[in-house]
C-alpha positions, 0 to 999 in steps of 0.5 A, a space after each residue: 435522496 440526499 446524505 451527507 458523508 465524512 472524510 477522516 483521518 483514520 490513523 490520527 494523528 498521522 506518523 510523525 516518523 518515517 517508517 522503517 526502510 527495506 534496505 535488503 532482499 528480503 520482504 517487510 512491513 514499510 509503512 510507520 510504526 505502529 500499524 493502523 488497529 481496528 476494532 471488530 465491526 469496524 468494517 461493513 458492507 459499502 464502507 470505503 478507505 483509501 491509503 496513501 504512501 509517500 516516499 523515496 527508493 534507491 537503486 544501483 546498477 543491479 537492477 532488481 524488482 519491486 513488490 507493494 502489498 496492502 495488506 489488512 486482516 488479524 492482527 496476527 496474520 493479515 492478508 494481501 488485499 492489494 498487490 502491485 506485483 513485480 516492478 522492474 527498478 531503473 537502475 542507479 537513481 537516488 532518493 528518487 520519489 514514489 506513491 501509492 494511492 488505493 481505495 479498499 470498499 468493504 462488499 461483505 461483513 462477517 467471518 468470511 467478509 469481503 474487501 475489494 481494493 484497487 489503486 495507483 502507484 506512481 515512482 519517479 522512473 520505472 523501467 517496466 511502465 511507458 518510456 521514461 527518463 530520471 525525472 519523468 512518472 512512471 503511473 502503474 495501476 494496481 492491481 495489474 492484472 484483474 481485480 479480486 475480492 479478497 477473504 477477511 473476518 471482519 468480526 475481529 480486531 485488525 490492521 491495515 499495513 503495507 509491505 514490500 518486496 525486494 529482489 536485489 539487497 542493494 535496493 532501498 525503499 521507504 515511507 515518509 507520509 502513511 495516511 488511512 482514511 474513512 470516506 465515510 
């Protein structure tokens, strides 16, 4: 049988600033201000949203590694519901290019719901993806080992956000387009 289903922007309207840049070895919240809230009950079962970042890094010549989590959750406390792990940076590139593209599908509701997430990132150059010179893509699927269903109430008010990671201070990493969307 047919049905019809929408496609929304989520967080609109969309950051009209780039978000906060992580210019440390340290671990922050990198996706534009605010954080994308929801209302209890906005999750259920087979509901779908996809997430996309857009934006630039910097490295020296130390090169360091790189951590996205998507995280969503209470407000208070969210969890990670998709990681990328630990990406080695190619030394000594500027404002070069980086996305993330991940969709979340909602397997169960309630207290102990269940969020699924898997995606991509792209960056200009990664050293630890296939072969590549400044320039070239270097594509990683997320997450890189086995997917997992991850905890969340999804009777209460929440957020979805995305964070990183980084090992070496002289790094840099920002957001420039932070959309969330329903697919429903």
């Amino acid at each position: 049988m047919p049905s019809q289903f929408w496609e929304s922007l989520a967080n609109a309207p969309a950051a009209t600033a780039d978000g906060t840049a992580l210019a440390s070895a340290a671990t922050a919240t990198i996706s534009p201000a605010p954080d994308f809230t929801y209302q209890p009950g906005y999750w259920y079962p087979g509901k779908v949203i996809r997430a996309y970042a857009f934006g630039r890094f910097t490295t020296t010549a130390a090169q360091g590694t790189l951590t996205l989590n998507l995280q969503a959750g209470l407000i208070a406390t969210p969890v990670t519901v998709l990681t990328s792990g630990a990406y080695v940076w190619t030394a000594s590139l500027t404002n070069a290019a980086w996305q993330l593209d991940a969709y979340v599908i909602c397997r169960a509701a309630g207290t102990s719901g269940s969020l699924f997430a898997a995606g991509r990132m792209a960056f200009a150059t990664l050293a630890t993806s296939p072969p590549a010179t400044a320039g070239q893509l270097a594509d990683a699927l997320l997450p890189p080992s086995a997917p997992a269903a991850t905890t969340v109430d999804t009777t209460v008010a929440g957020l979805i956000r995305l964070q990183a990671t980084e090992s070496v201070a002289s790094q840099s990493i920002q957001v420039h387009q932070w959309l969330i969307e329903d697919m429903d």
